[in-house]
MIZA-913676 format. One record per residue (C-alpha): residue number from 1; residue in three letters; x, y, z. Coordinates in nm, 3 decimals. Each point is the difference from the previous one (the first is absolute). Layout:
REM MIZA-913676
{NUM; "ALA"; {X; Y; Z}} ...
END
This chain:
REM MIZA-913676
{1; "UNK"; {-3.088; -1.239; 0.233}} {2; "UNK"; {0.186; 0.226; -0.242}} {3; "UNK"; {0.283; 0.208; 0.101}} {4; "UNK"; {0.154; 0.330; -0.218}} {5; "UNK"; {0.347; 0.041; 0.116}} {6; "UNK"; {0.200; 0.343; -0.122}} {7; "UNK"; {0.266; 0.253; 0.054}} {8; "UNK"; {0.067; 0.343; -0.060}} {9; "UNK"; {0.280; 0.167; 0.199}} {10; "UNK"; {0.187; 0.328; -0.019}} {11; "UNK"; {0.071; 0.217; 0.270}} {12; "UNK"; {-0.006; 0.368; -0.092}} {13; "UNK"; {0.208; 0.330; 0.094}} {14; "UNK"; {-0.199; 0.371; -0.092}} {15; "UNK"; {0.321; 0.132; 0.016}} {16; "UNK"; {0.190; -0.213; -0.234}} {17; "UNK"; {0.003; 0.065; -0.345}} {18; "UNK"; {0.007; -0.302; -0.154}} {19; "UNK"; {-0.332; -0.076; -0.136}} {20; "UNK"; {0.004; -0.452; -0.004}} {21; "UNK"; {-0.053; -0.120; -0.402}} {22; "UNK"; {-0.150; -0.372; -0.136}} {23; "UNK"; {0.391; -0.079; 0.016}} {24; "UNK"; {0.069; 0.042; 0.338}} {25; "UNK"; {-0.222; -0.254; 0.146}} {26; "UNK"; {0.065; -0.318; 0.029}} {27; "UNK"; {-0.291; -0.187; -0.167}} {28; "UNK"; {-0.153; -0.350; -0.015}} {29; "UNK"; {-0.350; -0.131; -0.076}} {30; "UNK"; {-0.250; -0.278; -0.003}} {31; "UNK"; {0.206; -0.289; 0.194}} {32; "UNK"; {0.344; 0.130; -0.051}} {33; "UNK"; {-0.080; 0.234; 0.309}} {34; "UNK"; {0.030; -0.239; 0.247}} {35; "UNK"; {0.396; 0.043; -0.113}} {36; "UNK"; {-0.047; 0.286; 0.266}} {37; "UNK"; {-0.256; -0.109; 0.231}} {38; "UNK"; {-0.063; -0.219; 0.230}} {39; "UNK"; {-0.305; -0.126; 0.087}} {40; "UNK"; {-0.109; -0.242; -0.265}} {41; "UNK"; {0.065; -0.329; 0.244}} {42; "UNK"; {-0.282; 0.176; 0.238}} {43; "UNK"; {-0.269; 0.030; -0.251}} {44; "UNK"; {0.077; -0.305; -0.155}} {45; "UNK"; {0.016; -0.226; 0.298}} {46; "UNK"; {-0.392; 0.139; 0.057}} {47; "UNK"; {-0.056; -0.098; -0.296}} {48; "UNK"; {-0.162; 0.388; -0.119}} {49; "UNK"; {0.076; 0.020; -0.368}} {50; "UNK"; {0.289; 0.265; -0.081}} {51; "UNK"; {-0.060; 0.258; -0.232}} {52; "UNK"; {0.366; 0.223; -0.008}} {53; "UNK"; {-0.044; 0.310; -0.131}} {54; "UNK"; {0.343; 0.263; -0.072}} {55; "UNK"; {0.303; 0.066; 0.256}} {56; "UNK"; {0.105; 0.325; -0.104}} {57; "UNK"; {0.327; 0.116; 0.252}} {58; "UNK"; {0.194; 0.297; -0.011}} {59; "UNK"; {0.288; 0.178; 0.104}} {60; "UNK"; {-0.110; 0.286; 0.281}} {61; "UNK"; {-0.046; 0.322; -0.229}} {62; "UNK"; {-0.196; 0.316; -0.016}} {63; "UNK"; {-0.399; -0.029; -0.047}} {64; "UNK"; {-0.118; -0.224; -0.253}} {65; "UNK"; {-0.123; 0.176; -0.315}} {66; "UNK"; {-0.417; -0.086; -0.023}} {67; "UNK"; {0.081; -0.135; -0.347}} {68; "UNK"; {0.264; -0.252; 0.151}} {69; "UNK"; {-0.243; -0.069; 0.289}} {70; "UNK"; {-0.306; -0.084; -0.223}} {71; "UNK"; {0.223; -0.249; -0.210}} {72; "UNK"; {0.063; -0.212; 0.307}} {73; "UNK"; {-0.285; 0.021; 0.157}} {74; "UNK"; {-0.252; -0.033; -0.292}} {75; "UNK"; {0.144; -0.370; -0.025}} {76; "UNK"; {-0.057; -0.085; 0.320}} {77; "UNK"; {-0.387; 0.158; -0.047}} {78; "UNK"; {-0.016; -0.213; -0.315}} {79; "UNK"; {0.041; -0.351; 0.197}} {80; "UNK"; {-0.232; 0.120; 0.260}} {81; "UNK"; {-0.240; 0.109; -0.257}} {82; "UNK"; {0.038; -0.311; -0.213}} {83; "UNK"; {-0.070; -0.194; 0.363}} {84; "UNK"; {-0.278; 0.231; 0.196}} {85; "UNK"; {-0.094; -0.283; 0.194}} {86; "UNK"; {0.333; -0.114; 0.159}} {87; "UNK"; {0.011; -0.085; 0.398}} {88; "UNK"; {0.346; 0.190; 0.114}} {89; "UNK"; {0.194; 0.238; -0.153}} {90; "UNK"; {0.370; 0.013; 0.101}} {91; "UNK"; {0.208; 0.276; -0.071}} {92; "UNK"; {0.383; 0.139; 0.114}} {93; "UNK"; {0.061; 0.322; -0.053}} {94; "UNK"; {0.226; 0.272; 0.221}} {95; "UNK"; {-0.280; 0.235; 0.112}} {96; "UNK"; {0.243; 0.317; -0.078}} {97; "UNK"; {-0.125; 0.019; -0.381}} {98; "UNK"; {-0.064; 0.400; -0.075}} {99; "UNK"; {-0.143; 0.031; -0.336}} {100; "UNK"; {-0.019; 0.341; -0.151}} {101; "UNK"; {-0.379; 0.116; -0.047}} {102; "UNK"; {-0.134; -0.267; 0.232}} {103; "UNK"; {0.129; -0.039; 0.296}} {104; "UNK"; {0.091; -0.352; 0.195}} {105; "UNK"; {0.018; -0.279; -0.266}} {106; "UNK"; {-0.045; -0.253; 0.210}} {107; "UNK"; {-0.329; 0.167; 0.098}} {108; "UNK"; {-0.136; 0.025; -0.337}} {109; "UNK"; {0.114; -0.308; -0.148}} {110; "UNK"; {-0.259; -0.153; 0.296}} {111; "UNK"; {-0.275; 0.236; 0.012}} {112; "UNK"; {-0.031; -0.130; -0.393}} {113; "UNK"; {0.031; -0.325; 0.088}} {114; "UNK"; {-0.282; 0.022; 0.214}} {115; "UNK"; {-0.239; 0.150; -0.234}} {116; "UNK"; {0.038; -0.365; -0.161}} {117; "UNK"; {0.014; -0.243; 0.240}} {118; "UNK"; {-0.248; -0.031; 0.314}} {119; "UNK"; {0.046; 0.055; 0.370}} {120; "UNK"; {-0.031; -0.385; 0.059}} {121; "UNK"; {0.376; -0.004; -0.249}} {122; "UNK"; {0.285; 0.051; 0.238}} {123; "UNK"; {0.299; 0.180; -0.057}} {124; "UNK"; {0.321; 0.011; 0.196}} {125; "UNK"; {0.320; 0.214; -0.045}} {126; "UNK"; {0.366; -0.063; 0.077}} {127; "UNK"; {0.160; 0.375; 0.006}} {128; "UNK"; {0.357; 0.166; 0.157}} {129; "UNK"; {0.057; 0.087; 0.351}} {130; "UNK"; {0.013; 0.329; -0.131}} {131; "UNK"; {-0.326; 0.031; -0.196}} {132; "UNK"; {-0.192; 0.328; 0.016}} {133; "UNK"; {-0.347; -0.165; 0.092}} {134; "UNK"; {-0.320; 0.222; -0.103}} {135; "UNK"; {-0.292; -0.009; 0.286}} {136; "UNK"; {-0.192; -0.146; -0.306}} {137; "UNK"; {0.164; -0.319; -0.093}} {138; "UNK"; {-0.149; -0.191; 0.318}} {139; "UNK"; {-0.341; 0.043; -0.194}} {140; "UNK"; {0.123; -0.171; -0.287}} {141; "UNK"; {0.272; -0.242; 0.123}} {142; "UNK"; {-0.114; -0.270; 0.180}} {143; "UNK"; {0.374; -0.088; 0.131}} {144; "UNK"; {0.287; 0.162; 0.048}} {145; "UNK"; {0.387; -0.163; 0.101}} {146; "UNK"; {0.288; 0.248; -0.017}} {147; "UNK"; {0.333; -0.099; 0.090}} {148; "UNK"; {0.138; -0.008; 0.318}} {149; "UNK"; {0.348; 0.043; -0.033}} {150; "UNK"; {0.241; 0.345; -0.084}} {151; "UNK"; {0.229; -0.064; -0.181}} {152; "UNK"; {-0.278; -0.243; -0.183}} {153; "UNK"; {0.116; -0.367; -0.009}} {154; "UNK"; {-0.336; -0.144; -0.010}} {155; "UNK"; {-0.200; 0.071; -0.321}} {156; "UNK"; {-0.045; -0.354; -0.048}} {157; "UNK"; {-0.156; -0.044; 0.334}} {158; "UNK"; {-0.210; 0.273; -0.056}} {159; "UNK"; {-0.208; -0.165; -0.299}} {160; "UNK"; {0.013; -0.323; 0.199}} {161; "UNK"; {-0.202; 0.177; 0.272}} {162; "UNK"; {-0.201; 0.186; -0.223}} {163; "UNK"; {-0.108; -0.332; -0.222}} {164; "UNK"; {-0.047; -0.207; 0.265}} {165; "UNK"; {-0.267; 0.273; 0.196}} {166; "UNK"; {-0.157; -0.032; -0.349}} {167; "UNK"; {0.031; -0.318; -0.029}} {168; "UNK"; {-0.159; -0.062; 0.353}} {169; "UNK"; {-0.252; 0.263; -0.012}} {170; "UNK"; {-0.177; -0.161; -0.309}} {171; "UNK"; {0.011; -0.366; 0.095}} {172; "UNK"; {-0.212; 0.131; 0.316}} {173; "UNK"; {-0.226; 0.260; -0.143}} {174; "UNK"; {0.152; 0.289; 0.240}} {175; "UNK"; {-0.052; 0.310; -0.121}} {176; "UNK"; {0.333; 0.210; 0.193}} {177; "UNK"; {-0.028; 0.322; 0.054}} {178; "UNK"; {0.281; 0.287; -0.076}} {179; "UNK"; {0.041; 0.291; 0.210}} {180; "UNK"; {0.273; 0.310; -0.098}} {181; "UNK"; {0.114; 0.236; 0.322}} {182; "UNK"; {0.196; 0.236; -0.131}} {183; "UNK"; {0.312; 0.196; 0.189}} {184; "UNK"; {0.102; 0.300; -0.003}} {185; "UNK"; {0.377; -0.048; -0.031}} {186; "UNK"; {0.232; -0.039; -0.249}} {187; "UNK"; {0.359; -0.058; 0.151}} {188; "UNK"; {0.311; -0.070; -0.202}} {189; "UNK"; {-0.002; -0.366; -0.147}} {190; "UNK"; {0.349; -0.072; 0.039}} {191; "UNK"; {-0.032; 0.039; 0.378}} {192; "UNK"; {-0.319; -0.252; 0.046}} {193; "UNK"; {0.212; -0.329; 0.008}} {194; "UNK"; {-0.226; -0.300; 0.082}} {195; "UNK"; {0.344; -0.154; 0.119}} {196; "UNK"; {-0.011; 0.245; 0.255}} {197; "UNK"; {-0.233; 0.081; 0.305}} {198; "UNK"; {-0.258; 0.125; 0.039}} {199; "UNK"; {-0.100; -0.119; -0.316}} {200; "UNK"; {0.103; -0.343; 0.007}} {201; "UNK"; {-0.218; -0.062; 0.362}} {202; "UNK"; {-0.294; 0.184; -0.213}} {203; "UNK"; {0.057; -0.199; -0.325}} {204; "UNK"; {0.016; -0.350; 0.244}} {205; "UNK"; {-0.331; 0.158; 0.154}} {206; "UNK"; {-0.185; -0.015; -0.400}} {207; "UNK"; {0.139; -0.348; -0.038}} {208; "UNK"; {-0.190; -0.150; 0.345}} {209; "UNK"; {-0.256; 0.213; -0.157}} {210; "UNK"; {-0.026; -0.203; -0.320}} {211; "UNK"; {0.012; -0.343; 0.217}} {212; "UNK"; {-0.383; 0.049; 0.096}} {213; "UNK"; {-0.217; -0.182; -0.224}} {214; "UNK"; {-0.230; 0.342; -0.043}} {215; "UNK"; {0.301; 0.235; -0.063}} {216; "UNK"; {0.072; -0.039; -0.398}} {217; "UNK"; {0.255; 0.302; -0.023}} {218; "UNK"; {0.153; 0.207; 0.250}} {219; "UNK"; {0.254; 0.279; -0.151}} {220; "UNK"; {0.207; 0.285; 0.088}} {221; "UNK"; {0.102; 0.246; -0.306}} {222; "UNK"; {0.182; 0.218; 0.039}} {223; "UNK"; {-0.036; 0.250; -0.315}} {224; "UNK"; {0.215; 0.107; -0.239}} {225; "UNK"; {0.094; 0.395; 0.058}} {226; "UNK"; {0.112; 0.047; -0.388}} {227; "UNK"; {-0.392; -0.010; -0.141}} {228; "UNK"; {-0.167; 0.376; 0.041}} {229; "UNK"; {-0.310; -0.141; 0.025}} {230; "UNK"; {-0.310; 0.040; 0.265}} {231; "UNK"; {0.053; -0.427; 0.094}} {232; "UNK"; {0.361; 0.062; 0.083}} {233; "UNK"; {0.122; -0.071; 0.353}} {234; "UNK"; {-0.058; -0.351; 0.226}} {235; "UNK"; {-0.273; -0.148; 0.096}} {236; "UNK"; {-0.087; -0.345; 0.187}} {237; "UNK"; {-0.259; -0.262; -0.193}} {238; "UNK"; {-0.147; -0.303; 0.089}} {239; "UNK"; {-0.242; -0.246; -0.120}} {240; "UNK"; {-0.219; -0.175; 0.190}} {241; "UNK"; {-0.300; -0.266; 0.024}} {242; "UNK"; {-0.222; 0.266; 0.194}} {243; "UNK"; {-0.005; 0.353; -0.122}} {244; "UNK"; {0.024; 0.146; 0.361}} {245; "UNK"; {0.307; -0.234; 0.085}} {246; "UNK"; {0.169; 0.135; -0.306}} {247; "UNK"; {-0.050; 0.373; 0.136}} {248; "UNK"; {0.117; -0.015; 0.339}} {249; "UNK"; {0.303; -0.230; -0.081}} {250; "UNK"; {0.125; 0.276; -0.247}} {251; "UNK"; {-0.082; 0.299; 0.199}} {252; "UNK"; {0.215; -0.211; 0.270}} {253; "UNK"; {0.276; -0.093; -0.226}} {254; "UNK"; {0.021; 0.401; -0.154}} {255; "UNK"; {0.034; 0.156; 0.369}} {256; "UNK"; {0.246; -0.240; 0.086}} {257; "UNK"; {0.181; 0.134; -0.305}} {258; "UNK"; {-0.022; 0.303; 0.033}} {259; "UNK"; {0.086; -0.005; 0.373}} {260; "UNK"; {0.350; -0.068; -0.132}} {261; "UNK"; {0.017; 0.270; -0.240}} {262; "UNK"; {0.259; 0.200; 0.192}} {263; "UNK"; {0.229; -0.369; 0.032}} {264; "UNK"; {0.101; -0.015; -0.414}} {265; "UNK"; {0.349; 0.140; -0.073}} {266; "UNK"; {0.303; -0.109; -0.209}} {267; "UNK"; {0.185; -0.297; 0.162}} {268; "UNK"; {0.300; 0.098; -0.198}} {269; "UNK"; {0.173; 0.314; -0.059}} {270; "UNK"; {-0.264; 0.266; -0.224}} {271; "UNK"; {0.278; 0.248; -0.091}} {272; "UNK"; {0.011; 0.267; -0.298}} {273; "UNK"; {0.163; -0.156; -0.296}} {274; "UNK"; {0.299; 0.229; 0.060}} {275; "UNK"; {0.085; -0.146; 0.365}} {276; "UNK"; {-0.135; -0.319; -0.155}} {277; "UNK"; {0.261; 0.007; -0.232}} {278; "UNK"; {0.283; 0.144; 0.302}} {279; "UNK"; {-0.106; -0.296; 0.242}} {280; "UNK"; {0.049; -0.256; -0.307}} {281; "UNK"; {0.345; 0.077; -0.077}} {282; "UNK"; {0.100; 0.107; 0.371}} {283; "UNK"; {-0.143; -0.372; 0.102}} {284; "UNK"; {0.256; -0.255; 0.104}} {285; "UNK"; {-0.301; -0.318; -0.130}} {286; "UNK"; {0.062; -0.218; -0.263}} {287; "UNK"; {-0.255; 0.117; -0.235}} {288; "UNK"; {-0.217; 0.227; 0.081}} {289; "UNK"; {-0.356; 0.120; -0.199}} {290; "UNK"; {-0.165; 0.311; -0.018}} {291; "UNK"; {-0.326; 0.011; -0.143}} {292; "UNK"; {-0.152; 0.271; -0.213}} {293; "UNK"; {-0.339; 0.014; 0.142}} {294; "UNK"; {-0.113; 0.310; -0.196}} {295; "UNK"; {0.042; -0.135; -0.355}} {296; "UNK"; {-0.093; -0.400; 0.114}} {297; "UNK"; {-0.131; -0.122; -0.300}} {298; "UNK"; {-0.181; -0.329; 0.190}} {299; "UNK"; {-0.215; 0.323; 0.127}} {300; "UNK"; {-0.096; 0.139; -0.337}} {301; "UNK"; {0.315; 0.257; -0.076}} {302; "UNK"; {0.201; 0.005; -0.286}} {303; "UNK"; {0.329; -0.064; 0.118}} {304; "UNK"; {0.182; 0.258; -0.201}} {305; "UNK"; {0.119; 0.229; 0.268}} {306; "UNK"; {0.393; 0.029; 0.004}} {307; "UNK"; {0.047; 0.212; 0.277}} {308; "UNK"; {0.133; -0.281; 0.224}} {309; "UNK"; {0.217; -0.132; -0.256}} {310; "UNK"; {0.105; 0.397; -0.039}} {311; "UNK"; {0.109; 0.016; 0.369}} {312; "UNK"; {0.247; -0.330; -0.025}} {313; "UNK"; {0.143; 0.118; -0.324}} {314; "UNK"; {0.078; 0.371; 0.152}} {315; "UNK"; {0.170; -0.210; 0.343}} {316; "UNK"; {0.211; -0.218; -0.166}} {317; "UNK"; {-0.044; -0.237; 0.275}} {318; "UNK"; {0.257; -0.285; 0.046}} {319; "UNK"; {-0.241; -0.261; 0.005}} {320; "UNK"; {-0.119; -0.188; -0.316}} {321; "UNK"; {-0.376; 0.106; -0.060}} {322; "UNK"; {-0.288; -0.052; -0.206}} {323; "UNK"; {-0.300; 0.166; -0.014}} {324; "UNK"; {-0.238; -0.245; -0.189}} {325; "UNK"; {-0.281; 0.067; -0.226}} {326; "UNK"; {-0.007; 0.311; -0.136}} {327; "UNK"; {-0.298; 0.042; -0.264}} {328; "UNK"; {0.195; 0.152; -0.302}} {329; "UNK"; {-0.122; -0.113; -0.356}} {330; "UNK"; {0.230; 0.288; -0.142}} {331; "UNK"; {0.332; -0.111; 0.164}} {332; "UNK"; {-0.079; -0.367; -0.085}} {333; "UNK"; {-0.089; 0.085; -0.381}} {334; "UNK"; {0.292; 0.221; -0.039}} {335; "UNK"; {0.228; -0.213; 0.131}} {336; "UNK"; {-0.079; -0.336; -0.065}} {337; "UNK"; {0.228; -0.050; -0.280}} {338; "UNK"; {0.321; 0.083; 0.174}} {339; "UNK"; {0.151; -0.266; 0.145}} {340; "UNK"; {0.116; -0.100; 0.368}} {341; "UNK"; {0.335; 0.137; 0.113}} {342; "UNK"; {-0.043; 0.332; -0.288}} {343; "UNK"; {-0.027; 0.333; 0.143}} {344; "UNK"; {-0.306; 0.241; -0.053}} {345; "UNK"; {-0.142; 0.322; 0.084}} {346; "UNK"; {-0.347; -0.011; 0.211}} {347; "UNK"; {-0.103; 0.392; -0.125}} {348; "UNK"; {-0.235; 0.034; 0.274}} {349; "UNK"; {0.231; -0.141; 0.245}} {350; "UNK"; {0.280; 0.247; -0.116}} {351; "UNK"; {0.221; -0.253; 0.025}} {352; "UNK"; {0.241; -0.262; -0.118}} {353; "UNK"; {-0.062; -0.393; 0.051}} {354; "UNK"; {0.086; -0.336; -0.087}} {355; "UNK"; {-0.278; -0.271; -0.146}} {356; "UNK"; {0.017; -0.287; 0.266}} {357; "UNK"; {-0.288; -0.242; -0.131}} {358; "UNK"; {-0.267; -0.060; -0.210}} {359; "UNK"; {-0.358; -0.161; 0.140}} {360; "UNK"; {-0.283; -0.077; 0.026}} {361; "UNK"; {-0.329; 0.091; 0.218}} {362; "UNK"; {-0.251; -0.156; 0.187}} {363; "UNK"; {-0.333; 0.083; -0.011}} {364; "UNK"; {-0.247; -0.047; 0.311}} {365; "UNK"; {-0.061; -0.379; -0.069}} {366; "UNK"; {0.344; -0.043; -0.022}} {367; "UNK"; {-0.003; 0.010; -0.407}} {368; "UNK"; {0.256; 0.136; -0.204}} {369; "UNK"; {-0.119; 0.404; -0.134}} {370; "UNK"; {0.256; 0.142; -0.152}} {371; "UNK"; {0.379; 0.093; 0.036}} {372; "UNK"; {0.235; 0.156; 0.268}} {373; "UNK"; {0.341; 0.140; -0.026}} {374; "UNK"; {0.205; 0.077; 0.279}} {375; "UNK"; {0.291; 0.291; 0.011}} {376; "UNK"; {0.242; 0.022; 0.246}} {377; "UNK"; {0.135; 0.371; 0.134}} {378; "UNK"; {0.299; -0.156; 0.181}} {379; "UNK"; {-0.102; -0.142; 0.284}} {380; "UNK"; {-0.378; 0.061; -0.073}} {381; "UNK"; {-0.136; -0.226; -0.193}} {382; "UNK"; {-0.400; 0.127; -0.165}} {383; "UNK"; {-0.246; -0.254; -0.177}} {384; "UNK"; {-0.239; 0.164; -0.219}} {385; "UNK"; {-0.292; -0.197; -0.122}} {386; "UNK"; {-0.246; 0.090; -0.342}} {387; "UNK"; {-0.259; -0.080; 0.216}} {388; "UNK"; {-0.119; 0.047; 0.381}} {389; "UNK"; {0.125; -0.317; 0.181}} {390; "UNK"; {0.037; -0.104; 0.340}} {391; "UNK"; {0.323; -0.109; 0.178}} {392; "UNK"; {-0.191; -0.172; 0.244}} {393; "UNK"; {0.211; -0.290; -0.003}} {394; "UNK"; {0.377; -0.122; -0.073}} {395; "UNK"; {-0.150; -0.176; -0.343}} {396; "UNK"; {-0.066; 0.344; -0.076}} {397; "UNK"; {0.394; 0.054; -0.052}} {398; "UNK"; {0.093; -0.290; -0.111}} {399; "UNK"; {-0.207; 0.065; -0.310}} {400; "UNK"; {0.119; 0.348; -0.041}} {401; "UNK"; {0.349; -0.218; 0.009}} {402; "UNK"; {0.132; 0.197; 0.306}} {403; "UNK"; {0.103; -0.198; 0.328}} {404; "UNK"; {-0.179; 0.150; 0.320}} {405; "UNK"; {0.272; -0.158; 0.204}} {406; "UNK"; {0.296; 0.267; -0.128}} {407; "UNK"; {-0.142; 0.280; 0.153}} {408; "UNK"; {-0.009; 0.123; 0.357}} {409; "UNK"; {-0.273; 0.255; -0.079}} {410; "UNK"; {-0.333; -0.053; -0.169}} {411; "UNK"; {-0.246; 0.228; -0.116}} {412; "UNK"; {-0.349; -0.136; -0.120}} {413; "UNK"; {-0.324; 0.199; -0.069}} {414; "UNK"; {-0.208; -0.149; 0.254}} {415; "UNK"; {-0.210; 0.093; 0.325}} {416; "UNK"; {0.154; -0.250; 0.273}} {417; "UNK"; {0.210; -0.289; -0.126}} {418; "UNK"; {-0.134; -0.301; -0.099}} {419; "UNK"; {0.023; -0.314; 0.195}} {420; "UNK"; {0.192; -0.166; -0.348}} {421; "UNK"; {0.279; 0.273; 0.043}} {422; "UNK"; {0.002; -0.017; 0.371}} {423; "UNK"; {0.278; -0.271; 0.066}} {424; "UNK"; {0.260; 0.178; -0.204}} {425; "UNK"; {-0.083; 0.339; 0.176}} {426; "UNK"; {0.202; 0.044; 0.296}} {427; "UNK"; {-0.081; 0.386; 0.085}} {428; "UNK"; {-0.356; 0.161; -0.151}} {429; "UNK"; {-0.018; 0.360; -0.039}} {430; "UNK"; {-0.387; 0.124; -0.106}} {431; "UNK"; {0.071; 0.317; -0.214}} {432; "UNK"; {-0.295; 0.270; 0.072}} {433; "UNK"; {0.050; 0.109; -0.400}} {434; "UNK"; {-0.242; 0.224; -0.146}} {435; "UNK"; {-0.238; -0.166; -0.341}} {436; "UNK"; {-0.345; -0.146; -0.080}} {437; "UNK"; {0.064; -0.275; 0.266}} {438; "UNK"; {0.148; 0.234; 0.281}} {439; "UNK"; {-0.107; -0.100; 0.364}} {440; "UNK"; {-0.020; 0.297; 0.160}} {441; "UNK"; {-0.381; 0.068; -0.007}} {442; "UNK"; {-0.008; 0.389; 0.045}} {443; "UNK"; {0.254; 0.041; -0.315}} {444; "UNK"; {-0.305; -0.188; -0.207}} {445; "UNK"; {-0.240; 0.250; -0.054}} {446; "UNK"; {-0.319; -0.227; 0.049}} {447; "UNK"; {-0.288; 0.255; -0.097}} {448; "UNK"; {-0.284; -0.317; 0.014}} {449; "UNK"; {0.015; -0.191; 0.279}} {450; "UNK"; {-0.227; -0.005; 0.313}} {451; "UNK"; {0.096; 0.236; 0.282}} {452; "UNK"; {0.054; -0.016; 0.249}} {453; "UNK"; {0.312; -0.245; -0.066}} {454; "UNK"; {0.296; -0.115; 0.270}} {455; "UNK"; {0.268; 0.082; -0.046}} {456; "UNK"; {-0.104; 0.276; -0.205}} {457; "UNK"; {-0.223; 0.134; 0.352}} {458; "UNK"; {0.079; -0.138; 0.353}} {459; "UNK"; {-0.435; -0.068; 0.124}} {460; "UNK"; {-0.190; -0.270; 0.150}} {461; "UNK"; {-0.170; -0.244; -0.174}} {462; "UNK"; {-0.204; -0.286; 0.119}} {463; "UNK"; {-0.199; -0.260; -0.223}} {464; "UNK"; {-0.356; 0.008; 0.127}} 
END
């Protein structure tokens, strides 16, 4: 049996502005993809015959560009062309792929693919927790396996499940069946912790699921509010040996979800920035973080906002501080050539500070993109990147060749922290800022998706 594997990832933000290019994804082909993925042991050990395709990754950004889009996914149409009659078709994409003129990418890219290959080829997805499914995809996708886990930790899992339902379904001529109940609700991301109940009793619930021998896929996702698009908002898929089994599981598995609509709220304090920013230097903790949910560039913003670092460097606070990551290409180009410990002007600061250290950034595979340079304002310290980054991590400092461990307040552009920052966070403070990535669904301005929508109404709802 022969077996096209592929990727094509990038999760998009209509509100962002950043349109992704050909250089901001991470890209590998033919067998050099399996640097990324997986699943190659599965297929392998069956004995199918591999055929990789692209893995095409990038940073989360605003919609993709239909030029960019077609570059990508013309290569993976030109291995599927070149092999028409292939078994299985696997393929890991994020499911939250906007693409200006068309719509869902993820949805196109397979609707093509299926005007190539027959019904008897089988093809199986891996996507994000917090993919915007369209009711369509369960016509065309034979499998679906989302995460299960918010923060996600298990990506790799994820293809493992989704291979090996491939895997299983073509060495025993089962045909699955995908069914797509969609949910009217949309709550805040950063308050749906899988860590956390009720999810984590309804995410243990979708792994007994998956134990059956007839259950290939059994998912919870929960959307992703940043997309303007008629898919956006949750929904509960599973796929299933028997059509009808597939259908009542999800419509069971999307009221259950949406019975606990009214249960998701921030586990930590969700404060303006300014009382953010009073709490953080009032605290008596060691270090504590505030994150800047509103410009979080791992949701598609920018990261150029400087109103946070505007509020420490009017308070003067006492504490040592550093707000990390600022997107500034001018700051870093202007400045570059000065060295550490000489004094400069930041113009659209207004003010006067000292060059601490010059860096370097990583990019979303943890590559090296481009440069940092980090200014202190007394006792606030500011790294400004050429290029969006994220501080998701203390690596993340280290290369901009500033120590995390000096200061007793943090700022990052993120939505809640993640778990790689966690241990050195000993107070976290969620800052309710204003940008392409802000939280607060009413302040969004969504014109396209499907109302009714909790939180956006209070109704009733029931999956029958």
């Amino acid at each position: 049996m022969k077996v096209i594997v592929a990727s094509f990832q990038c999760e998009s933000n209509s509100k962002a502005n950043l349109h992704p290019q050909k250089s901001d994804f991470e890209y590998f082909a033919g067998w050099d993809i399996f640097k990324k993925l997986v699943v190659k042991n599965i297929f392998e050990d069956a004995g199918f015959e591999i055929i990789p395709s692209i893995y095409a990754n990038a940073l989360p950004s605003a919609t993709v560009e239909r030029h960019i889009y077609e570059y990508y996914k013309e290569q993976i149409m030109d291995t599927v062309r070149r092999n028409p009659d292939v078994d299985g078709i696997y393929i890991y994409v994020h499911g939250s792929m906007e693409v200006d003129e068309i719509g869902s990418g993820e949805l196109q890219l397979v609707k093509e693919i299926r005007q190539i290959v027959s019904r008897e080829c089988l093809i199986a997805f891996t996507m994000d927790l917090h993919a915007n499914i369209t009711n369509e995809l369960g016509q065309y996708v034979d499998i679906i396996c989302g995460y299960k886990t918010a923060p996600h930790t298990d990506q790799p899992e994820s293809q493992v499940r989704a291979a090996t339902a491939l895997t299983y379904c073509l060495q025993n001529g089962i045909k699955p069946h995908t069914y797509v109940q969609k949910i009217p609700m949309l709550v805040k991301g950063d308050t749906m912790l899988t860590r956390q109940e009720p999810l984590r009793s309804l995410e243990a619930e979708t792994v007994l699921l998956e134990e059956r021998a007839d259950i290939f896929g059994a998912n919870l996702f929960f959307g992703h509010c940043w997309i303007d698009a008629p898919n956006t908002g949750a929904s509960a898929v599973v796929s299933a040996a028997d059509p009808d089994t597939a259908r009542q599981i999800a419509k069971d598995l999307a009221n259950k979800l949406w019975n606990t609509r009214k249960e998701y709220r921030f586990r930590i304090e969700a404060e303006l920035p300014e009382e953010c920013v009073r709490r953080a230097i009032a605290g008596e903790e060691k270090r504590i973080f505030i994150t800047d949910s509103g410009d979080n560039t791992t949701a598609g913003a920018e990261g150029t906002s400087e109103d946070i670092l505007k509020l420490f460097l009017n308070a003067g606070p006492g504490k040592k501080t550093c707000v990390a990551g600022i997107t500034d290409l001018e700051i870093v180009e202007t400045l570059w050539n000065k060295k550490d410990g000489e004094t400069v002007f930041v113009e659209k600061l207004g003010c006067r500070g000292t060059i601490k250290a010059h860096g370097e950034i990583l990019g979303w595979a943890k590559e090296i993109i481009g440069r940092s340079l980090t200014i202190s304002f007394d006792n606030v310290d500011a790294v400004f990147t050429e290029k969006r980054s994220a501080f998701i991590e203390k690596g993340n400092f280290d290369k901009a060749n500033v120590d995390l461990l000096e200061y007793e307040i943090v700022v990052v552009k993120l939505g809640y922290l993640f778990e790689e920052l966690k241990p050195y966070a000993d107070r976290e403070l969620f800052a309710l800022s204003d940008g392409a990535s802000c939280v607060e669904l009413a302040r969004l301005n969504l014109q396209r998706i499907a109302r009714p929508m909790y939180p956006l109404e209070d109704f009733e709802w029931i999956a029958q």
